[in-house]
Every structure is written in structure tokens, then in C-alpha cells.
MDAnalysis code that builds the backbone (N, CA, C; Angstrom):
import MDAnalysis as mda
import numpy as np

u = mda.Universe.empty(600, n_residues=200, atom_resindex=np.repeat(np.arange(200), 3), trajectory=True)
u.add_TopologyAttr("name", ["N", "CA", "C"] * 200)
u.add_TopologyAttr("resid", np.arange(1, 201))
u.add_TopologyAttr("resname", ["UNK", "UNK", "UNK", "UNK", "UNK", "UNK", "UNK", "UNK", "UNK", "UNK", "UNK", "UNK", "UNK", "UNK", "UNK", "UNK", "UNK", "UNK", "UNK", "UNK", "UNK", "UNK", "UNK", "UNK", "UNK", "UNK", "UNK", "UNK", "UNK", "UNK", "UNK", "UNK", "UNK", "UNK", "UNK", "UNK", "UNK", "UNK", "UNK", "UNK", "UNK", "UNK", "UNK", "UNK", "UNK", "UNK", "UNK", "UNK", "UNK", "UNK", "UNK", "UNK", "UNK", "UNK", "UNK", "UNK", "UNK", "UNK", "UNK", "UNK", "UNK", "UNK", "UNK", "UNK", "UNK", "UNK", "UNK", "UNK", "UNK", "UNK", "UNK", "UNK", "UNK", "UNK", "UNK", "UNK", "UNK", "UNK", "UNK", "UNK", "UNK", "UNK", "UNK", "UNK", "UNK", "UNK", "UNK", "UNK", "UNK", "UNK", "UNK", "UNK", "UNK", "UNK", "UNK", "UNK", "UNK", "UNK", "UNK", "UNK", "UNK", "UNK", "UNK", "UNK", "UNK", "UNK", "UNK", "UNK", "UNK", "UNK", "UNK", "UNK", "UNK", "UNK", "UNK", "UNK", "UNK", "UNK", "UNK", "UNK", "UNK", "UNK", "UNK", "UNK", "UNK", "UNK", "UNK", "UNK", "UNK", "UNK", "UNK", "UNK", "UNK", "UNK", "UNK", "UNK", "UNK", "UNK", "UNK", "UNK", "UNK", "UNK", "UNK", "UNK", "UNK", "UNK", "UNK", "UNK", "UNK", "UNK", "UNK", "UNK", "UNK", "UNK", "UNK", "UNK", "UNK", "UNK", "UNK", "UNK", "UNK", "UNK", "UNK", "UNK", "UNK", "UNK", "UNK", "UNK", "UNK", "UNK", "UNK", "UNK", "UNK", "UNK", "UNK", "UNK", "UNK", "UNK", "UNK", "UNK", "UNK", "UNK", "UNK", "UNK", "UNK", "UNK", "UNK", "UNK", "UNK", "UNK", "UNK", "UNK", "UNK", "UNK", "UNK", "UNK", "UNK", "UNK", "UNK", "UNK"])
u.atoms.positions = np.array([
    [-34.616, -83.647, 89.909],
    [-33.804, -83.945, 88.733],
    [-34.569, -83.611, 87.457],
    [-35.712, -84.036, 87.358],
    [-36.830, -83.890, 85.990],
    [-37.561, -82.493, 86.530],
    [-37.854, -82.012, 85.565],
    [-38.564, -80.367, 85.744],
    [-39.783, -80.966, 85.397],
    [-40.184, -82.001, 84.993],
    [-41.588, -82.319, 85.212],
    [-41.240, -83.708, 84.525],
    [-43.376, -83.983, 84.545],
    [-42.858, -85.519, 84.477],
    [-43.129, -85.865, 82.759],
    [-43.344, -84.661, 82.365],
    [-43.649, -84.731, 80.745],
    [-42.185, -85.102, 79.913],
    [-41.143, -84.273, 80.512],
    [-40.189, -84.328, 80.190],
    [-39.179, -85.763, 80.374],
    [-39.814, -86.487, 81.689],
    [-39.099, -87.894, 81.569],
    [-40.220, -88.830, 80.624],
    [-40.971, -88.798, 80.484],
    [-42.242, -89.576, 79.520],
    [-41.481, -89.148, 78.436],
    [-40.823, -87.860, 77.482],
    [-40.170, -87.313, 76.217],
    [-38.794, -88.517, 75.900],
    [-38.213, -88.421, 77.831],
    [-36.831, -89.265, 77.480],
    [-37.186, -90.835, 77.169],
    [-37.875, -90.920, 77.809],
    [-38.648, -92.565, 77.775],
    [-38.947, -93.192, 76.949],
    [-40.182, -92.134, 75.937],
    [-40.687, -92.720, 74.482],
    [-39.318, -92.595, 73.842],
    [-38.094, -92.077, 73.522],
    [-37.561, -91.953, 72.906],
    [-36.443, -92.649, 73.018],
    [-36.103, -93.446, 74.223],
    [-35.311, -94.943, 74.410],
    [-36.346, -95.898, 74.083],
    [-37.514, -95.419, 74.318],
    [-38.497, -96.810, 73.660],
    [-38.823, -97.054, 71.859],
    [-38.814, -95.839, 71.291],
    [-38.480, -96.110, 69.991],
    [-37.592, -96.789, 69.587],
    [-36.368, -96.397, 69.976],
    [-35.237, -96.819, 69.555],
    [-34.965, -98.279, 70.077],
    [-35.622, -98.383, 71.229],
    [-35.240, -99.993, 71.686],
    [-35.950, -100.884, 69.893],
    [-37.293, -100.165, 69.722],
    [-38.200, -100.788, 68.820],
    [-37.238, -101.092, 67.276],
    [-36.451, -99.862, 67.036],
    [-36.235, -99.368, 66.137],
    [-34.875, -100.653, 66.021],
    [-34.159, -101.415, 67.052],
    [-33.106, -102.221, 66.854],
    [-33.845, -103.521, 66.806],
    [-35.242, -103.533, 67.687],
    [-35.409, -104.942, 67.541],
    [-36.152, -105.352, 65.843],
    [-36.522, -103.869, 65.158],
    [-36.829, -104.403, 63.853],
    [-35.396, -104.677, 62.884],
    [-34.494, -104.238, 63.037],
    [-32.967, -104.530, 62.992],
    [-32.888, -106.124, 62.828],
    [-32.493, -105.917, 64.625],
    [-32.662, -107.420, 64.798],
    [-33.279, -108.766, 63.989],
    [-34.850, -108.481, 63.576],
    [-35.444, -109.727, 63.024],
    [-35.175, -109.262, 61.869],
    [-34.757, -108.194, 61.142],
    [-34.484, -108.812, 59.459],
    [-33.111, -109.576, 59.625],
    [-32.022, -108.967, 60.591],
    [-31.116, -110.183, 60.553],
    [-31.801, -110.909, 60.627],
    [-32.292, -111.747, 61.568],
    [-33.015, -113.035, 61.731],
    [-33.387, -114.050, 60.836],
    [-34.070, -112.940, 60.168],
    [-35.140, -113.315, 58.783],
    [-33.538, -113.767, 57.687],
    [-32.822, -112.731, 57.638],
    [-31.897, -113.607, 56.447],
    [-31.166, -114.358, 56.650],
    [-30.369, -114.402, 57.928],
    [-30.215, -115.772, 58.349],
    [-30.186, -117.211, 58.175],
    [-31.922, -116.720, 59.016],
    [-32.485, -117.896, 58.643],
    [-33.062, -118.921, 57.050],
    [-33.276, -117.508, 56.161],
    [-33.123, -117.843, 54.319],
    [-31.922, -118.213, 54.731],
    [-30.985, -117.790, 54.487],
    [-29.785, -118.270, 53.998],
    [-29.330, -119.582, 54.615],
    [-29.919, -119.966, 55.754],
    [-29.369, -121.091, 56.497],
    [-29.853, -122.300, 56.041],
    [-31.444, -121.903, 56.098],
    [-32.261, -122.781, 55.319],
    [-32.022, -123.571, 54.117],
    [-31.950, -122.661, 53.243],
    [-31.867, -123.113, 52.080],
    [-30.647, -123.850, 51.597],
    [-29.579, -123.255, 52.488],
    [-28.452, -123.957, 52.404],
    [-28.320, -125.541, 53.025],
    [-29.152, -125.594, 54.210],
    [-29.508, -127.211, 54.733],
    [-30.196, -127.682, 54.065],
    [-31.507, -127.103, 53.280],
    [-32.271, -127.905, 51.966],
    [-31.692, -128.584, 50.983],
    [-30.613, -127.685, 50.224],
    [-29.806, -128.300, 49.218],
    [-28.603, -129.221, 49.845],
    [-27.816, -129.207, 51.054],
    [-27.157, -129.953, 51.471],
    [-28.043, -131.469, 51.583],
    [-29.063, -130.819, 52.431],
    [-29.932, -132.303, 52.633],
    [-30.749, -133.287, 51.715],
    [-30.713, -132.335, 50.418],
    [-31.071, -133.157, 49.023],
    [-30.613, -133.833, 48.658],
    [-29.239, -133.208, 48.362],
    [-28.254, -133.944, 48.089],
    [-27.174, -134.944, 48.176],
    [-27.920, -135.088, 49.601],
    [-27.042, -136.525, 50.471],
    [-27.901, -136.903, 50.911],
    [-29.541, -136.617, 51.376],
    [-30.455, -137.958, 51.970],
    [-31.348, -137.490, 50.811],
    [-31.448, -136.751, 50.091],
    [-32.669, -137.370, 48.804],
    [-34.065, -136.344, 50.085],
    [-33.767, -135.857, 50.999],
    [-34.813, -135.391, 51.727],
    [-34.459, -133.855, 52.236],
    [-35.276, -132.518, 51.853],
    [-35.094, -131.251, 52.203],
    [-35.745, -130.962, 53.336],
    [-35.097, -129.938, 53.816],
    [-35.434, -129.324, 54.837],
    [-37.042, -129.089, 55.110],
    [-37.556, -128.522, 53.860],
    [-38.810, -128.304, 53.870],
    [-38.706, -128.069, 52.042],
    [-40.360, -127.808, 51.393],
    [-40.542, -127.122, 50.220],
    [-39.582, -125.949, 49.676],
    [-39.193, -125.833, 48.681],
    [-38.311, -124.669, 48.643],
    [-39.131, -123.634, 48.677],
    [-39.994, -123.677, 48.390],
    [-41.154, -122.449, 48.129],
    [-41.588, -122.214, 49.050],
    [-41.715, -123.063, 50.641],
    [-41.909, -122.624, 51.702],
    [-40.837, -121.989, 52.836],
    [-39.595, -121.939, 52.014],
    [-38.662, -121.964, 52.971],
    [-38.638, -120.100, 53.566],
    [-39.060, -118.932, 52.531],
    [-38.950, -118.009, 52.835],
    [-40.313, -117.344, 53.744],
    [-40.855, -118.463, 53.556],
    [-42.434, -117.869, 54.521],
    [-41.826, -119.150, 55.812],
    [-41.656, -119.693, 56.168],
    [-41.136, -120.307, 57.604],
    [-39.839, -119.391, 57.869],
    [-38.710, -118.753, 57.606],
    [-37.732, -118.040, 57.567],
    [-38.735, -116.878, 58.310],
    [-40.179, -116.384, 57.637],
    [-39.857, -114.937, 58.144],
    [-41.177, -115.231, 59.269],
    [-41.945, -116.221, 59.254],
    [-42.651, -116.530, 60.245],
    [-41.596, -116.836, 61.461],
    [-40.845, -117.525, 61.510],
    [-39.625, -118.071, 62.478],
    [-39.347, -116.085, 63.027],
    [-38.881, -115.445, 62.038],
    [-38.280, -113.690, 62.685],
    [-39.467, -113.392, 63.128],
    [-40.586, -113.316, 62.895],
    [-41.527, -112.591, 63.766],
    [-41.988, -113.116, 64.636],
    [-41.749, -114.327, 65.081],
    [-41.993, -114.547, 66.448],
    [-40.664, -114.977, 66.902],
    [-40.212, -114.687, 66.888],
    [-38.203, -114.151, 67.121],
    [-38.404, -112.533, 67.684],
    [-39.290, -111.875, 67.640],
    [-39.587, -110.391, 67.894],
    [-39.948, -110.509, 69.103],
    [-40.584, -111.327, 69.546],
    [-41.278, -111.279, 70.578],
    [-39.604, -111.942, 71.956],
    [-40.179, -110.652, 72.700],
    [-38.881, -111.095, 73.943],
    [-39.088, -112.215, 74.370],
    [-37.961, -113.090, 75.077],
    [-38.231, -114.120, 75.515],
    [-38.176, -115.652, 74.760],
    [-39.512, -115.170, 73.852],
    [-39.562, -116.158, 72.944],
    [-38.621, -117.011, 72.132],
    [-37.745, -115.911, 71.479],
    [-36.892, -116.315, 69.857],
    [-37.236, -117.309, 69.385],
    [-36.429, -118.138, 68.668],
    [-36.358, -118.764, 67.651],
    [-36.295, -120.581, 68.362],
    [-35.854, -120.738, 69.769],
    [-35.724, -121.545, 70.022],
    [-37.245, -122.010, 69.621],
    [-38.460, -121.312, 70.688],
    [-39.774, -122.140, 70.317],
    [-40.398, -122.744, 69.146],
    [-39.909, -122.246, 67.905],
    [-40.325, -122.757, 66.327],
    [-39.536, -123.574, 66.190],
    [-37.942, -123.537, 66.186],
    [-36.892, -124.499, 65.447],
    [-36.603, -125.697, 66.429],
    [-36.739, -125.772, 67.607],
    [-36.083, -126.891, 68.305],
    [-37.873, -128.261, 68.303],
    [-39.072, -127.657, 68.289],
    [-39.827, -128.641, 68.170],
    [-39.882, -128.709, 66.707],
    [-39.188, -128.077, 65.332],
    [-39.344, -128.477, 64.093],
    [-38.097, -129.633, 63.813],
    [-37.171, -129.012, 64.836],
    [-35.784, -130.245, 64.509],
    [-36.266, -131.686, 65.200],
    [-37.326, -131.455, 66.155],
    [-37.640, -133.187, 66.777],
    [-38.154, -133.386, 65.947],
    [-39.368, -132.861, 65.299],
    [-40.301, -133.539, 64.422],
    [-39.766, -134.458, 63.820],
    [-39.070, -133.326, 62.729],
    [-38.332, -133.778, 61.580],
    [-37.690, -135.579, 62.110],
    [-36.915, -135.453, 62.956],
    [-36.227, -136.424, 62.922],
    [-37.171, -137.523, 63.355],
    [-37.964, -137.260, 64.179],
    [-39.016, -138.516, 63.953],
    [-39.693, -138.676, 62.896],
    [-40.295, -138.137, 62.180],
    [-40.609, -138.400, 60.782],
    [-40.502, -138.140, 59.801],
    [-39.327, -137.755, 59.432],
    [-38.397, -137.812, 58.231],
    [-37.735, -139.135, 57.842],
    [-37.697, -139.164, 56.849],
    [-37.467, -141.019, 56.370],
    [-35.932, -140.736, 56.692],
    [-35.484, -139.503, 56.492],
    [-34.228, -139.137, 56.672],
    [-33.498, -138.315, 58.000],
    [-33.366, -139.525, 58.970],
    [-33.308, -138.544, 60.534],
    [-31.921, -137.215, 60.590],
    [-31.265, -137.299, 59.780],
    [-30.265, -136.409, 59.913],
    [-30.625, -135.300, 59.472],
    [-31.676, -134.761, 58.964],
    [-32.335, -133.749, 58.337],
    [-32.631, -133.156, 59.575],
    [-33.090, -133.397, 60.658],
    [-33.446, -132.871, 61.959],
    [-32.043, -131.773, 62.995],
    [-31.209, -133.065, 62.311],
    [-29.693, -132.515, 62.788],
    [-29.682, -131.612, 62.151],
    [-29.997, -131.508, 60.476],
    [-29.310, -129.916, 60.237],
    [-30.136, -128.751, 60.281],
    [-31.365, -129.022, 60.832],
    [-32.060, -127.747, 61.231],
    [-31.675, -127.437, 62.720],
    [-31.143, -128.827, 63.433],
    [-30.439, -128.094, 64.592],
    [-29.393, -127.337, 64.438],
    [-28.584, -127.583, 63.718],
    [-27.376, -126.919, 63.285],
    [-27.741, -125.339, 62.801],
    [-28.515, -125.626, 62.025],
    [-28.806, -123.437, 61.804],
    [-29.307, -122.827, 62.673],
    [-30.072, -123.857, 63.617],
    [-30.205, -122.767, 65.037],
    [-29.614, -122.848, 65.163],
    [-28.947, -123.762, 65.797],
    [-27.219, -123.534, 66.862],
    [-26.454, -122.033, 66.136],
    [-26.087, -122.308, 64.992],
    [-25.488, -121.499, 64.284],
    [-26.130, -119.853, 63.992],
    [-27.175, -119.773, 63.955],
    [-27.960, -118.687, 64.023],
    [-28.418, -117.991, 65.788],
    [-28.380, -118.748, 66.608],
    [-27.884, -118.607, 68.206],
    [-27.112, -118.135, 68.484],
    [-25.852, -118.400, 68.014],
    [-24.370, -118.183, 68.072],
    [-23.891, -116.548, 67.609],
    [-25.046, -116.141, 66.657],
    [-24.934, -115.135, 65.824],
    [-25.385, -114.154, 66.309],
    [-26.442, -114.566, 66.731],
    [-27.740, -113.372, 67.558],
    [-27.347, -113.094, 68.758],
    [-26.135, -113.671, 69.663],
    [-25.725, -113.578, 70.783],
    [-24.335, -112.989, 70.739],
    [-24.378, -112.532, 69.971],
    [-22.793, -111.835, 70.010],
    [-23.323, -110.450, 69.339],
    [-24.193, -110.168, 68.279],
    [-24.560, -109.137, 67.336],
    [-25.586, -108.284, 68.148],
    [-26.390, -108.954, 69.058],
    [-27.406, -108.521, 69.727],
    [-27.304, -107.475, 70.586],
    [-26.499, -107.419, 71.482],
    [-25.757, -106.382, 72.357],
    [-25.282, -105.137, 71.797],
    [-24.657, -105.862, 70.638],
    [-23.846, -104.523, 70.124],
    [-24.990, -102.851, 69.069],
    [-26.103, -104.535, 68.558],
    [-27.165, -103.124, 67.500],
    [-28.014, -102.302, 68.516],
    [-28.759, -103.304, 69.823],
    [-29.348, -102.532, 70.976],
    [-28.523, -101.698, 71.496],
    [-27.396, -102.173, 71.410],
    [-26.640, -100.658, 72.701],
    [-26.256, -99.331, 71.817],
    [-26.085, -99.776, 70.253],
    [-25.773, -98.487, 69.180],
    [-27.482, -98.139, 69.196],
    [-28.758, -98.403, 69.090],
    [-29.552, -97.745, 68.647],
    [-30.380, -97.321, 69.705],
    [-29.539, -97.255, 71.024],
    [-30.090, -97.445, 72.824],
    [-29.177, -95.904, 72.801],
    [-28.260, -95.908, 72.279],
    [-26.768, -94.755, 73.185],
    [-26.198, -95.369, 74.036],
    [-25.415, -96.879, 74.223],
    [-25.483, -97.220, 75.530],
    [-24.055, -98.333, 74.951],
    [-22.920, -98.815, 75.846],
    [-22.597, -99.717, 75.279],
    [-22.955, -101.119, 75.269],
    [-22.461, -102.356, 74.526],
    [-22.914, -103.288, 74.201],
    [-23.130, -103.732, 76.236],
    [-22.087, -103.562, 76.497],
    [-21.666, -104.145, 78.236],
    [-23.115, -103.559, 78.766],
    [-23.621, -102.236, 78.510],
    [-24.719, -101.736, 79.665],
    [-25.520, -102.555, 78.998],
    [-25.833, -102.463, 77.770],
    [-27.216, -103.360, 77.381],
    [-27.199, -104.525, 78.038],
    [-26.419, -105.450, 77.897],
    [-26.183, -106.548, 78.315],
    [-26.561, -106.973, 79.588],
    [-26.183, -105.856, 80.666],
    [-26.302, -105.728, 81.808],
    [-27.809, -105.828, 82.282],
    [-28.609, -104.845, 81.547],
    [-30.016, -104.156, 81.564],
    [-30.648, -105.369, 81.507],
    [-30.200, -106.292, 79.986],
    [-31.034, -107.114, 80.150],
    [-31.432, -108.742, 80.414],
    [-30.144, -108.552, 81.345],
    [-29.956, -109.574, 82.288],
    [-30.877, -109.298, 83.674],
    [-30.718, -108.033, 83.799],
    [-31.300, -107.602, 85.232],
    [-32.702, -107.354, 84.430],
    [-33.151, -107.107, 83.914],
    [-34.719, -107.315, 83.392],
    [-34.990, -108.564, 83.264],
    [-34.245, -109.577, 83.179],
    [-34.533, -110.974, 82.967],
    [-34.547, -111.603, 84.445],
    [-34.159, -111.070, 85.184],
    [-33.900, -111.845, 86.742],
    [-35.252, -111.310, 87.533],
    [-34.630, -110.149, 87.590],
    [-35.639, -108.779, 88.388],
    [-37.215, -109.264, 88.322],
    [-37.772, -109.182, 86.979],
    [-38.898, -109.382, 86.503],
    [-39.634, -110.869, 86.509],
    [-40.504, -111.369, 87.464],
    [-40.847, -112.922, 87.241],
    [-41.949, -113.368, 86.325],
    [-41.560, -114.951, 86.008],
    [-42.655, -115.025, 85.156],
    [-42.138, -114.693, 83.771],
    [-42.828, -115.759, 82.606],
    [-42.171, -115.322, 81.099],
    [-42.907, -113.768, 80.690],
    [-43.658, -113.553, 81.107],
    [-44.244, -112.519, 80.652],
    [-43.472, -111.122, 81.199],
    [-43.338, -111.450, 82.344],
    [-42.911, -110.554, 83.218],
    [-41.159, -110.215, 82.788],
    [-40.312, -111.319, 82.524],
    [-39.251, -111.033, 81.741],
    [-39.053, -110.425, 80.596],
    [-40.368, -110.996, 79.580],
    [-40.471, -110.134, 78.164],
    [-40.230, -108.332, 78.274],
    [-41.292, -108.365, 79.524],
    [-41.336, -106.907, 79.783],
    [-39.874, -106.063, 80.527],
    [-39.414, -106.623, 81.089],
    [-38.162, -106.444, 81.826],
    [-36.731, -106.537, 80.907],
    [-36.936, -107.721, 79.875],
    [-35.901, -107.192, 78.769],
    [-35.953, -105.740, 77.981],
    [-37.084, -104.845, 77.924],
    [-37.511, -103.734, 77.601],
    [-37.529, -102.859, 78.400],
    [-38.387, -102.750, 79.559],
    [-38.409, -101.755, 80.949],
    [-36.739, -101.438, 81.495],
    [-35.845, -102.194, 81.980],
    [-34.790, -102.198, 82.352],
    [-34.016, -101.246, 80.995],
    [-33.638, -101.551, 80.012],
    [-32.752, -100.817, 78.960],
    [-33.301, -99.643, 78.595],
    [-34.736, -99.163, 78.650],
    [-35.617, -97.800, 78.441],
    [-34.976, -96.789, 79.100],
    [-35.268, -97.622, 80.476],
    [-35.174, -96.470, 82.092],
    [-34.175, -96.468, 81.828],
    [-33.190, -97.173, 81.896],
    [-31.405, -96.978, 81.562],
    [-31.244, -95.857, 80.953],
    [-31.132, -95.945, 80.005],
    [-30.952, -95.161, 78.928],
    [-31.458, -93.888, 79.060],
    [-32.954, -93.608, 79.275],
    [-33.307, -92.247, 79.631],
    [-32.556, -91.883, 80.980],
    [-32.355, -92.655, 82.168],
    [-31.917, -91.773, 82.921],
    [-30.283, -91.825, 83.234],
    [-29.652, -92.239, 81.478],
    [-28.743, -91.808, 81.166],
    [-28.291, -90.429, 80.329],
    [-29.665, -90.329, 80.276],
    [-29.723, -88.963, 79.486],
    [-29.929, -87.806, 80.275],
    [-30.471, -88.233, 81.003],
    [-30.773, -87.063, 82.156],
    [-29.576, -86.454, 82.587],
    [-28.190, -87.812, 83.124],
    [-27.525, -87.455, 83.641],
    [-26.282, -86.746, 82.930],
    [-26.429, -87.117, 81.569],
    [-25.762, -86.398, 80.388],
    [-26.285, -84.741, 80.693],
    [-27.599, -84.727, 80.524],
    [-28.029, -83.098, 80.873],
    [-27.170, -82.169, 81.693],
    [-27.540, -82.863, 82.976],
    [-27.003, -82.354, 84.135],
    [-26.022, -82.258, 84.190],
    [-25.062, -83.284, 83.203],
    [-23.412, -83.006, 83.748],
    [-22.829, -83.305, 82.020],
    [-22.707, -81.568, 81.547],
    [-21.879, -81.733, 80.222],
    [-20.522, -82.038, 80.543],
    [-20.178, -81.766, 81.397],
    [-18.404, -82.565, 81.288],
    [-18.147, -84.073, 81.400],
    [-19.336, -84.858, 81.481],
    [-19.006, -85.931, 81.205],
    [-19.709, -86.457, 80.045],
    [-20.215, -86.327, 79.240],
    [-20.306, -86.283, 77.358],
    [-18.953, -85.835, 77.455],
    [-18.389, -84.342, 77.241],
    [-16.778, -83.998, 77.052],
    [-15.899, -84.961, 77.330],
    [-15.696, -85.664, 78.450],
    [-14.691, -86.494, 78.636],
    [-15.094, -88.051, 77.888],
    [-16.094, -88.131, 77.880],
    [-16.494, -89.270, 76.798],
    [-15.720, -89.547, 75.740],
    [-16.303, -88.494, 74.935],
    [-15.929, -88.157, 73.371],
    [-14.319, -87.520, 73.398],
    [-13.943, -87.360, 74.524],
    [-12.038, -87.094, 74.444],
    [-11.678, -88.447, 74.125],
    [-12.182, -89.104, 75.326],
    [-11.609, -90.595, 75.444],
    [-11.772, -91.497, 74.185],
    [-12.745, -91.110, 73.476],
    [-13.126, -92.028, 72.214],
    [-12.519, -91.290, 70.855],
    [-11.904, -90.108, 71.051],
    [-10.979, -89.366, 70.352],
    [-9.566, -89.600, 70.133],
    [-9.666, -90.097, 71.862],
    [-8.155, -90.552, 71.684],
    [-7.205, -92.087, 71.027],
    [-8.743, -92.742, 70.727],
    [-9.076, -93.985, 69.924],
    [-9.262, -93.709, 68.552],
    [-9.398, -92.464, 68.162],
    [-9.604, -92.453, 67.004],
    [-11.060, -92.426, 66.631],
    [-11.964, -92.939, 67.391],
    [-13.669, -93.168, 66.961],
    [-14.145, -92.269, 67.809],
    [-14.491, -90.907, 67.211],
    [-15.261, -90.350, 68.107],
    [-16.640, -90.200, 68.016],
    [-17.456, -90.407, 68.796],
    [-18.997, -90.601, 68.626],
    [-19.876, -89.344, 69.524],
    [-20.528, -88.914, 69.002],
    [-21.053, -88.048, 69.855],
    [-22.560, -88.370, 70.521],
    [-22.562, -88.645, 71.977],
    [-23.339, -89.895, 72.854],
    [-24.652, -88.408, 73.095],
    [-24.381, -86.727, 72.930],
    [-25.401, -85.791, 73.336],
    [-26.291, -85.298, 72.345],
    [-26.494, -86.038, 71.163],
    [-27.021, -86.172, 70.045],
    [-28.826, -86.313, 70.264],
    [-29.128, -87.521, 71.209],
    [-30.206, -87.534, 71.852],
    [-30.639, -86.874, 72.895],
    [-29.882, -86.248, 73.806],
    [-30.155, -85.267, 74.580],
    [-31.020, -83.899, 73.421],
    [-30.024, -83.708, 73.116],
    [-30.429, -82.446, 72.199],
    [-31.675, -82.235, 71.421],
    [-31.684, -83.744, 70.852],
    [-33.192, -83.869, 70.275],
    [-34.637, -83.638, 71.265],
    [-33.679, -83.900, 72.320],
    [-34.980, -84.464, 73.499],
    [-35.158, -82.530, 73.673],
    [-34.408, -81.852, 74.021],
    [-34.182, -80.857, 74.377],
    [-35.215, -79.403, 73.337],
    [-34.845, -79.646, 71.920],
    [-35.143, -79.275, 70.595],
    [-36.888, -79.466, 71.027],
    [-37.680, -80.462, 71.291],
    [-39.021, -80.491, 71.559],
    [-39.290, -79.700, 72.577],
])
């Protein structure tokens, strides 16, 4: 299938950029989000328990500390915000303050799980459903947290490149692709990365 193995290492790095290239996507959503969520539970929580979320002046350096280790697979946002929402409520003079940092995760969870699929599978070539797929089966497949981190990545790479391959090998199905997404009105052209790969 591969005329050598330089040429699948070409398709590889180049689903692996792009995996990179959504998950920096990904955490600036994250990152504003989480400003915006923040600050909005700060002033809510001022203003009815007399107690903020945190410093206002700290709120955009915990916001973007929270996204960068939100980068890391596996990890997200649960590990920073769900032991900052116990804290809080144990020692906050004001326990409902805990509640509303649960609430912008919840709410920022809610967000990242519906949006997530769709920027990886546009900056993958892939739809939201295959991503999804990939990295479920990188999450099972792979044991161990470490071993999943890597498997949310390994699984959607290989996908993807040796979705490209098979794009190579068979132009009539790119053609019938882009009919079908024509006949929707959105036509996208999925041999865009082939070509590049090809062009080197």
C-alpha cells in the first residue's frame, strides 16, 4: 500500500500536526471560557455572599493555568476545578461559592463535549463521528492514564493518515464524497491533504 515507509511517517507527521494544531484551538477556547465564567461567578458571588471566586487579578492567570493543563490528554480541567470547588466550600466563610465554581465546570464540560469532536475532526479531515470513535477506542484500547493520554492521539493520527492513503488509492471515493456534500449544498474538498502530502 505505502511505497515506502518515509512516505507513511510524511502522512503521520501531518495528522499529527494538525491533531496539535486543534488541541491549541481547543485550550484558547478553554482559556476564555474559563475568563468569562470566572469572572462572571466572582461578581455574582460578591454580590450575594460578600465572597469572590478568587482575586480579580488572579482570575486570568488561574483561567489560563486551568487551559494548559486542560492540554494535557486525559487530564482536563476536572483535576484543577473539582479539588478548587471542595476547597472553597470548606473554607470559604461563604460555602456556596464552591457551588459556583462547580457550576462553570459543569458548564464549561458541557461545552468542551459537544465542540470537541467537531474542531478535531475539521482540523483531522475526519468527521466529528470518526473522531469520536478514535478516541474512545484510544481510550479503551490503551491501559493505564498514561497509556490513554497516548491513545487519545495514536488512534486519530493512524486514522486519519491511513485515511489518506486510502483517498490516494481510490479517487472515486473523494469524487463521490464531495458529490454527496454538493448535493447539501456544503461542499468541502477532503483531497486537499493528500495533495499536500503528495506536493513534498
Amino acid at each position: 500500500m505505502y511505497q515506502s515507509l518515509s512516505e507513511f511517517f510524511a502522512d503521520a507527521k501531518s495528522s499529527g500536526k494538525d491533531w496539535i494544531k486543534s488541541q491549541v484551538k481547543l485550550s484558547a477556547i478553554t482559556f476564555v471560557l474559563l475568563l468569562v465564567g470566572l469572572f462572571v461567578a466572582d461578581i455574582i458571588c460578591e454580590k450575594k455572599f460578600n465572597d469572590g471566586v478568587a482575586w480579580d487579578v488572579l482570575i486570568p492567570f488561574i483561567a489560563l493555568a486551568i487551559a494548559i493543563i486542560d492540554a494535557v490528554p486525559v487530564l482536563g480541567i476536572s483535576i484543577t476545578m473539582l479539588p478548587w470547588a471542595a476547597l472553597a466550600t470548606i473554607f470559604s466563610e461563604e460555602k456556596k461559592v464552591g457551588l459556583a465554581i462547580l457550576i462553570v465546570y459543569l458548564v464549561i464540560m458541557l461545552i468542551k463535549q459537544i465542540i470537541e469532536p467537531f474542531i478535531r475532526g475539521k482540523s483531522l479531515g475526519v468527521s466529528p463521528v470518526e473522531e469520536l470513535v478514535c478516541a474512545v477506542i484510544g481510550y479503551i484500547v490503551f491501559p493505564g492514564t498514561l497509556g490513554s493520554a497516548l491513545g487519545l492521539i495514536i488512534v486519530p493520527v493512524v486514522y486519519t493518515a491511513a485515511k489518506k492513503i486510502y483517498i490516494k488509492n481510490n479517487p472515486s471515493f473523494a469524487e463521490k464524497k464531495n458529490a454527496k456534500l454538493a448535493d447539501k449544498g456544503d461542499v468541502i474538498d477532503i483531497t486537499n491533504d493528500v495533495k499536500d502530502v503528495k506536493d513534498e
